[in-house]
C-alpha positions, -999 to +999 in steps of 0.1 A: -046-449+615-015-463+598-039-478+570-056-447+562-021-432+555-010-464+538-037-453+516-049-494+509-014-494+492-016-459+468+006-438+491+031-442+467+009-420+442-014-401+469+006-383+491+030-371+463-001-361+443-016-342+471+019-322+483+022-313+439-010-299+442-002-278+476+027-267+461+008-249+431-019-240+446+009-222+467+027-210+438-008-200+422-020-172+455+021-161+453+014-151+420-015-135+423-007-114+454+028-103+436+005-094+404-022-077+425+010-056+444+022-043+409-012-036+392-019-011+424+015+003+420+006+011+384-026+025+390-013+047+419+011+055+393-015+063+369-038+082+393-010+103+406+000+113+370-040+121+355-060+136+382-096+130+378-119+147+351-152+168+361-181+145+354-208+163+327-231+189+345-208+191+375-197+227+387-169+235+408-184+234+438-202+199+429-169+184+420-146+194+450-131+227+435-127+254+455-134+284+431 
């Protein structure tokens, strides 16, 4: 076991190689989740300020409208 994570001599450059690429792959989903989190927060924004438009050839009752 102590060879495998000896790495034949390379642990020197492996292990340091593998926590690098951890550590952005890390960074990478944190990113991602933070830019997902404000792109819904603009959209809600968005939705809340435009409410949606009658499709063509809808009518009132067809589109949710009560009159």
């Amino acid at each position: 076991m102590a060879e495998f994570f000896a790495m034949g001599g390379y642990a020197v450059f492996v292990w340091p190689s593998f926590a690098v690429a951890a550590v952005v792959m890390v960074g990478l989903l944190v990113a991602s989740m933070h830019t997902m989190r404000v792109n819904r927060a603009q959209l809600a924004a968005l939705e809340a300020n435009h409410p949606r438009r009658r499709r063509r050839g809808e009518t009132g009752q067809e589109a949710g409208d009560d009159t």
